[in-house]
Every structure is written in structure tokens, then in C-alpha cells.
N, C-alpha and C positions, 0 to 999 in steps of 0.2 A: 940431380935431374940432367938429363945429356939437352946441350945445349938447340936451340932452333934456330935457322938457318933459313933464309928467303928460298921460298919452293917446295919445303921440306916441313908438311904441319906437326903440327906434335903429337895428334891423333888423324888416322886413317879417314879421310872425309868421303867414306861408302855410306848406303841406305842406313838412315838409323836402326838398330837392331830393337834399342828398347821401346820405340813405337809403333801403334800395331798398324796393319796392313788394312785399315777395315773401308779406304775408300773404292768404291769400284768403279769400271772404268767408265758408266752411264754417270758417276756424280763426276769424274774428269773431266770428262767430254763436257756435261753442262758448265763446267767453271769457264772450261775454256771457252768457249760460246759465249755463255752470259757475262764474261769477266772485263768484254772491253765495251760491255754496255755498264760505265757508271752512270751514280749521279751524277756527276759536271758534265755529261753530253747532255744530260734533261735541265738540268739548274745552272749550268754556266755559260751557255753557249751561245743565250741570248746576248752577253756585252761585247762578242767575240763577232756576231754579225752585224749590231748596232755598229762596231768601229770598223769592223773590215767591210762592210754591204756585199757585195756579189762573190767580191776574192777570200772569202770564209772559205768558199770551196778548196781555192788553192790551198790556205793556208791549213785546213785539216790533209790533204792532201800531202804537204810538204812534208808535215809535224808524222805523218801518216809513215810514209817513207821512213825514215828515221827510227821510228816504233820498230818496224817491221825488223830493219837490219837489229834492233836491242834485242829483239825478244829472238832472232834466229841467233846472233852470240848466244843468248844465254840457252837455248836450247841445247847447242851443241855443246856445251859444257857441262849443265843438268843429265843430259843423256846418257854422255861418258860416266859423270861422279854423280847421283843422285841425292840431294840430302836436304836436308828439311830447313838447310841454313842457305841453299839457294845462293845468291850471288856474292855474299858475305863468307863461305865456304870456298867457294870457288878465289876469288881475291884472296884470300890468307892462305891458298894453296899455290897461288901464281905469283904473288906479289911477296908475300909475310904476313905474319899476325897481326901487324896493328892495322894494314890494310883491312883486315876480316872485322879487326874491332872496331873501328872506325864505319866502314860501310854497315856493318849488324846492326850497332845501337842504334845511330843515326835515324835508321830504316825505325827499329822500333819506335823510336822517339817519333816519328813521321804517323807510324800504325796508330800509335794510342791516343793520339791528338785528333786522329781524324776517327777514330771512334766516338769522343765528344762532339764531334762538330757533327757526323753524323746523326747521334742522337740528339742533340738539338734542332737539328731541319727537321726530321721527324717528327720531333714531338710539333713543331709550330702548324704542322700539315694537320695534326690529330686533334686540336684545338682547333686550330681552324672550325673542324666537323661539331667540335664541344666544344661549345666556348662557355670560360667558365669553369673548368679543369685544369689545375696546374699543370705549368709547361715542366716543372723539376720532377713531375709524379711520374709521368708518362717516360720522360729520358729513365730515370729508375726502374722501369717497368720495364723498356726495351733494355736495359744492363743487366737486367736480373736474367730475362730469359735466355739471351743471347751468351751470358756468361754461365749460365747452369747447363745451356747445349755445347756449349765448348767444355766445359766440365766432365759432362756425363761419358761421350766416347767420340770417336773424329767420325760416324758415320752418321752422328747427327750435325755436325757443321755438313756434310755431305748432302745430306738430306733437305737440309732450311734452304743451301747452294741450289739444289737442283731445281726445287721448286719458283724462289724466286727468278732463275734466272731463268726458267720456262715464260715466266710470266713477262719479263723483259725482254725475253725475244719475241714473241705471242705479238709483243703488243708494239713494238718496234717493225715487224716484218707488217700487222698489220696496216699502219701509218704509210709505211713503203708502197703497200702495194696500191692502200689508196690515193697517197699522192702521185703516183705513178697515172693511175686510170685518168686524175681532174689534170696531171698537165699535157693527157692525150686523147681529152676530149671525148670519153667514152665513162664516166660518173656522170649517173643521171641526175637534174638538177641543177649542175654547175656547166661555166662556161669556159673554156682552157685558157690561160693566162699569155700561153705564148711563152715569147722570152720577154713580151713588154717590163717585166721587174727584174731583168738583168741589162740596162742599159747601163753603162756608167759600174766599169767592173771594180773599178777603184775609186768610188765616191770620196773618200777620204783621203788617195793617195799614198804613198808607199808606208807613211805612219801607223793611218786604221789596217794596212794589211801586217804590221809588228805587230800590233796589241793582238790583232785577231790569232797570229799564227803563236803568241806566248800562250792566248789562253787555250789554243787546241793542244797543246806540247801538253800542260798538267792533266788538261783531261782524260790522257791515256793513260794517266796512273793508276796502278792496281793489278794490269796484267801479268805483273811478277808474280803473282799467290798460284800462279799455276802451276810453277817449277817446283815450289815450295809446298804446296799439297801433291805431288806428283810420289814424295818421297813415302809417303804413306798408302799409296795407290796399289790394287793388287799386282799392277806390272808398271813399274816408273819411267823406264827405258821406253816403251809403247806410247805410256803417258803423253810423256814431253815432247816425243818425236810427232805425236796426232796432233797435240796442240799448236806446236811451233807452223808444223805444216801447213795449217789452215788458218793461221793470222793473219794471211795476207789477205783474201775474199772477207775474210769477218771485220776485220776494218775498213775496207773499200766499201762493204754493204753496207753496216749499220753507223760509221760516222759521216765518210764522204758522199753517201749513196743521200744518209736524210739531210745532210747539210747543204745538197743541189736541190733535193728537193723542197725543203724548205724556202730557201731562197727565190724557189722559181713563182710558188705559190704568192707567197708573201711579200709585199715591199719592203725591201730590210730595214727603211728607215720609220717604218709603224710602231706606233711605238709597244701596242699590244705584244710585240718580240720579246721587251726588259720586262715588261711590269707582269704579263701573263706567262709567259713562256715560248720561245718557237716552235711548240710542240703541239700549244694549246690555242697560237695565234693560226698556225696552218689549220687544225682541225675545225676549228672556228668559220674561217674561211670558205671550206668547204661546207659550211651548215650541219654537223656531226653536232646533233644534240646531247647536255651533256661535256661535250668538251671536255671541260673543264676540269670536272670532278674526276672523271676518266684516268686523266693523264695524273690528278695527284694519287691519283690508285697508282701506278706506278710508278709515281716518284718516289713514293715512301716505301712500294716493295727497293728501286735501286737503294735508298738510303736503308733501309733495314740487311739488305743484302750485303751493303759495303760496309758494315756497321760488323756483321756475322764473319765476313773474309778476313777483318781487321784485326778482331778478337784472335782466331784462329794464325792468323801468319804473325802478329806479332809476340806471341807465345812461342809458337816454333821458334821464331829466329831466335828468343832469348834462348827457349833449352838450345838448342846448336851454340850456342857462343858460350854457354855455360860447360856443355861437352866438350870443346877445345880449351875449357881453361880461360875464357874472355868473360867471367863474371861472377856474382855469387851462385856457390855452387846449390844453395837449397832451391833455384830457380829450374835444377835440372830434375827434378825428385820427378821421378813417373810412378803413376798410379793407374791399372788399366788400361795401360798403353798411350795415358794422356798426361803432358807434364802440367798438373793440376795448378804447381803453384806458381809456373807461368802464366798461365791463364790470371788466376786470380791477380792477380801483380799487373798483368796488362789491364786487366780492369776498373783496377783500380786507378789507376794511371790517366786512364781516360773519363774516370767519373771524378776526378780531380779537375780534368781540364772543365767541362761543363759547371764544375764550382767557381770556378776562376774567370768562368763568362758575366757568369752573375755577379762575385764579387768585385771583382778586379774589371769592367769591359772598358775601362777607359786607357789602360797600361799593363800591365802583367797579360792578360789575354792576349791583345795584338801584341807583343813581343813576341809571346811562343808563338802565336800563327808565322810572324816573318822570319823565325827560327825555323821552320820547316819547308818555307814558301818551295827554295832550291833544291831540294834534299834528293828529289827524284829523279835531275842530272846530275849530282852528285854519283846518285848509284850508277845509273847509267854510264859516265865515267868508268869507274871500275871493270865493271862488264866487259867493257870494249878492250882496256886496258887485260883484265886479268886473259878475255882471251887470244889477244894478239903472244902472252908469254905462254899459254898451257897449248895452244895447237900444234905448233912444233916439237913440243914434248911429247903429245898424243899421239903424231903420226911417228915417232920413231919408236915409246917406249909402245902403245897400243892402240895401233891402229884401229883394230877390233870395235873399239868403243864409239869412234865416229859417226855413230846412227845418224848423226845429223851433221852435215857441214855449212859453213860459213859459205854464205856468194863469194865469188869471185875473192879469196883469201891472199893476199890480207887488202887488195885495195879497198872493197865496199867496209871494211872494220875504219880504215882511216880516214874515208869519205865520213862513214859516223864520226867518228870522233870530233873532224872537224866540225859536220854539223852542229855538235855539241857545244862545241866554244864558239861558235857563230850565235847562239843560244843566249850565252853568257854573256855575250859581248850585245847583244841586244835588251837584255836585262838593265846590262849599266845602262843604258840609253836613257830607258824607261825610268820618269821620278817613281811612277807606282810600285814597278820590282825591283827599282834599285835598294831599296831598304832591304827586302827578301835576299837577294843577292848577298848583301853583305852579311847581312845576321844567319846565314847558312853555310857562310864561309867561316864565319869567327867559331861558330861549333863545330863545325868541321875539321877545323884548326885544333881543336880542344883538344876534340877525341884522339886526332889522329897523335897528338903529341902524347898524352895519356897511353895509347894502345902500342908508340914507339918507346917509351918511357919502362911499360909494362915488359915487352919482348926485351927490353935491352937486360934487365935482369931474369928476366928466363934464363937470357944465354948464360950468363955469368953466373948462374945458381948450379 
């Protein structure tokens, strides 16, 4: 086998050939839309204004920035090289293979995890409504579905994509526009708040605005599945360059746009924000009857949603790591144009983890949660990294492919970066992420050793 070489993959990382083309550019366009509306802007955002009060705005704003410059790297890398292994492709094309292995698995290990934890929020919202009906019936009933429509062909991961995420912008844009009307005094009924609940921007002081800007950083996670479904897209190149380009408005709207207005609405320090929701304390506020039950209507469309992304991108990335030679190879078998028994494998994976809530919730469960805590500047990392080395290679060997270019190149890639380890280095700070920190660093470690370990005999085979 001719030896591998940093820069140089061992296979050609263009569009997968063996996967079929079946998503179209109306289920694209909805990923990318609905993609940066998760769960943790509905379910976590409440402890992130409880500690930050007013400067929540700032701090999704910062975390915001940041986002923006990841996802325009990985655009313009996706762009050029399309492929279903997305930023773990691109790192083992820039970097070396155990780069790609290292960032692949990691990321999988990250997907399948949070397919359990998804389908346990789930199911507690669906009892909630039954009570009385097992919470393990319900997580097995969303596994089944969600893994027989990853199964069956990618136009129904397309399909479940476009509708929930209609239903999450629907009802996001809603919320906007109402709180928009009650803090300008024109929703009839109510009385406009003013700025009277933004006195005191930093109630907490520089601390509550850390905790608040950690926990907006993770709740962007997920907008990678768009590069990664892009490779199956009727036109990938179109794809990634529509969606990259309009990250910037879709963040500004639906995270910092509700995070002002929540705040303005609301006293951040009520406590109805933790226990209800800031979704459900604003609507509340206004006298929206209902409320309540409303918003867990879409919270359980976001968790079923992220629950359906998870399935679907963590399967791609294994077949892609399994096509480069980064795994077992029966994970790459396609059938239908869908590598079937990635799928299954992922699902498994993550109906493991919800066994392990139940069994294990005292030790084994939070271990792996704080094994993934960091995982998603981990990847991020790479990104920034893989493409400060492939852009220079771009514009000499093909310019052509540069559908998409990096701001101001390479300074805004190192302003990321640094934000990045400013990230990290606030993490240490933190007793609550410091454990996350580390246990994402020691696997990290693993793999990377394992994936260097791996290439070192490639070459010498």
C-alpha cells in the first residue's frame, strides 16, 4: 500500500458517489434555517440568563460572532471538497489521517450521545401529557421511527428535517414578532415594559456574564449537519455556499434577536425563566393562553428534530471514516443509497446511552456526558486549523472551487482560533466545565494517539 503523507488522503475526498443525491434544495435550505434553532436555545438558555441577567444578549452575541466565522471556514472548504464526512474530511486532507480520525469519531461519539439525551427530554415532555406511560417506551418509540426513516432512504431524514424545522421557525418568528409588538406598545392588552428590566446589565458581574457566554457557545451546536447533508443534496456546491451565506441574519434573528427580547420582557432574575422556561415565562407575561403547553409543542418538535439530524450525521461521518480507511469497514456497506449499517450502529449507540441513564445515573452516565461536554471546540479547532493549511493550496492548485471565501483571510480564522482557546481557558475557570474540559481532552488524547498510531503504520505498510 503506497505510503500517506500529511495533505495527501488515501482516497479522493469528492461528493460520495455511493450515496444517493435524493436531498433537494427546499430540505437544504429548511436544515439550514431550522438547524440553528436547537433544543438548548428552548431548554438551556434559561441558566445562561438566570447567571448573565441583561448581558445574555452580549454573550450570545459574542458566542454568535465566533459561530459565524466556524461555519463560514467550513463553508468554504465544504464548497471546494463536498462530502458527507464534512469537517473530519477536510482535517485529514489538511492536516493527516489521524487528524480526520480523531475529529470523525469524537464528533460521532458527541451524535450518538446526544441522540439519547434527546430522546429522554422527549419522552419526559410526552409523560408529562400521559402520565403513567413509560418514560423507556416512548424513548424506544422515537428510536424506532427515527431509525427506520434513516434507514429507509435520506429523503425521508429530508422530509421529518423540513417539516419540523418549519414548525421551529413558525413558532420562533412567531414569539419575535409578538414580543416585538408588547415591547412597542402596540399588543393589545399589555403595557410596554420599557427598558425598566435592563437596569443593572451585569447583575452578576463579569462571572454570570462567563457562565452565560459558555452556555450560549454549546447551544450552537449542530449547525455542522448542514455541510454534511449538503453532500447528498441535488447541488452541494449551491448547498453550502446558500447556507453558509445566510448564517449570519439566522443567528442574529432567532438567538440574539429572542435573547433581547426575552430579556426585555421578562425580569431575568424571575424565577419562572429556570423552572418554566424563557420562552414560556415571556409568553406568560404577555397573557398568551396556553403558554405553556404551546412551547412544549415545540420543544419536543426541536428534540425530535435534533434527535432525526443526529441519527443521520452520525452515520455519514462513520461511512466517511470507514471510506478513508478510519474504521470497520462493514459500517461503510450501502444499501439504497444509505449506509444502513451506520445507521443501525448509530442507534444503537445511543439507545445504549439512555440504558445507561437508567442504570448507571449516578457514575457511568455523567462520565460520558463530561466526555463530550468539549467535543464541539474540539471540532471547531480543526476547522479553523484544517483551513488556514488547505486555502493556500486552493488558490494556487484551484482557485475555481472557492465558491465561498473566508473574511478577511487569514486574520478573522486567527481572531477564531484565539476566541477558541479564550473558550477553553474559561472553561478551566469554571468548577462546573472544568471536569467537561478535561474528560474531552483525555479522549481526545486517545483518539488522536490511536488515529497517529494507525497512519504511522499505513505509511510503513
Amino acid at each position: 500500500m503506497p505510503s500517506t503523507t500529511v495533505g495527501t488522503p488515501r482516497t479522493p475526498q469528492e461528493p460520495d458517489v455511493s450515496l444517493s443525491h435524493g436531498l433537494k434544495q427546499r430540505h437544504l435550505s429548511m436544515i439550514a434555517l431550522g438547524g440553528v434553532i436547537g433544543a438548548g436555545l428552548f431548554v438551556g438558555s434559561g441558566a445562561g440568563i438566570a447567571a448573565a441577567g441583561p448581558s445574555i444578549v452580549l454573550a450570545y452575541a459574542l458566542s454568535g460572532l465566533l459561530v459565524m466565522l466556524v461555519m463560514r471556514m467550513l463553508g468554504e472548504m465544504s464548497a471546494a471538497y463536498p462530502s458527507s464526512g464534512s469537517f473530519s474530511a477536510h482535517a485529514e486532507r489538511a492536516i493527516g489521517p489521524w487528524a480526520g480520525f480523531t475529529a470523525g469519531w469524537s464528533f460521532w461519539v458527541l451524535l450518538c450521545t446526544a441522540v439519547g439525551l434527546e430522546g429522554i427530554g422527549a419522552a419526559k415532555i410526552v409523560t408529562g401529557w400521559l402520565p403513567g406511560t413509560p418514560e423507556w417506551a416512548w424513548v424506544a418509540l422515537f428510536m424506532v421511527v427515527f431509525c427506520g426513516a434513516n434507514l429507509a432512504a435520506v429523503k425521508n431524514f429530508g422530509e421529518f428535517e423540513f417539516w419540523f424545522a418549519a414548525l421551529k421557525v413558525g413558532a420562533i418568528t412567531l414569539f419575535l414578532v409578538l414580543g416585538v409588538l408588547a415591547i412597542a406598545g402596540l399588543l393589545p392588552g399589555t403595557d410596554s415594559p420599557g427598558a425598566s428590566h435592563l437596569t443593572g446589565f451585569l447583575p452578576n458581574g463579569g462571572e454570570g456574564l462567563v457562565v452565560g457566554l459558555l452556555a450560549s457557545v454549546f447551544a450552537y451546536g449542530g449547525l455542522e449537519t448542514v455541510t454534511i447533508a449538503a453532500a447528498e443534496s441535488e447541488n452541494p456546491v449551491r448547498g453550502v455556499a446558500s447556507a453558509v451565506r445566510t448564517a449570519m441574519w439566522r443567528i442574529a434573528l432567532f438567538y440574539i434577536g429572542s435573547m433581547a427580547v426575552i430579556v426585555t420582557l421578562v425580569p431575568w432574575d424571575a424565577k419562572e425563566v429556570v423552572e418554566k422556561g424563557p420562552y414560556v415565562a415571556a409568553l406568560d407575561q404577555l397573557g398568551i393562553p396556553g403558554a405553556g403547553q404551546v412551547m412544549n409543542v415545540v420543544v419536543l418538535a426541536a428534540l425530535l428534530s435534533a434527535m432525526n439530524a443526529n441519527i443521520y450525521g452520525s452515520s455519514r461521518i462513520a461511512y466517511s471514516l470507514v471510506e478513508r480507511g478510519q474504521g470497520p469497514k462493514a459500517l461503510g456497506r450501502v444499501s439504497g443509497g444509505v449506509p444502513r449499517t451506520a445507521v443501525l450502529v448509530s442507534c444503537v449507540f445511543g439507545f445504549v446511552c439512555v440504558l445507561l441513564s437508567y442504570w448507571r445515573p449516578d457514575d457511568v452516565f455523567p462520565w460520558l456526558l463530561n466526555m463530550i461536554g468539549a467535543v464541539i471546540l474540539v471540532v471547531w479547532i480543526f476547522i479553523a486549523v484544517s483551513q488556514l493549511r488547505l486555502r493556500g493550496r486552493l488558490e494556487r492548485e484551484a482557485p475555481e472551487k472557492l465558491v465561498v471565501r473566508m473574511w478577511a483571510f487569514p486574520v478573522l480564522t486567527w481572531v477564531a482560533l484565539a476566541g477558541m482557546t479564550a473558550v477553553f481557558v474559561l472553561m478551566a475557570r469554571e468548577p462546573d466545565t472544568r471536569v467537561q474540559l478535561y474528560s474531552t481532552g483525555a479522549m481526545t488524547a486517545f483518539l488522536a494517539v490511536v488515529g497517529y498510531i494507525r497512519q504511522r503504520r499505513r505509511a510503513r505498510s
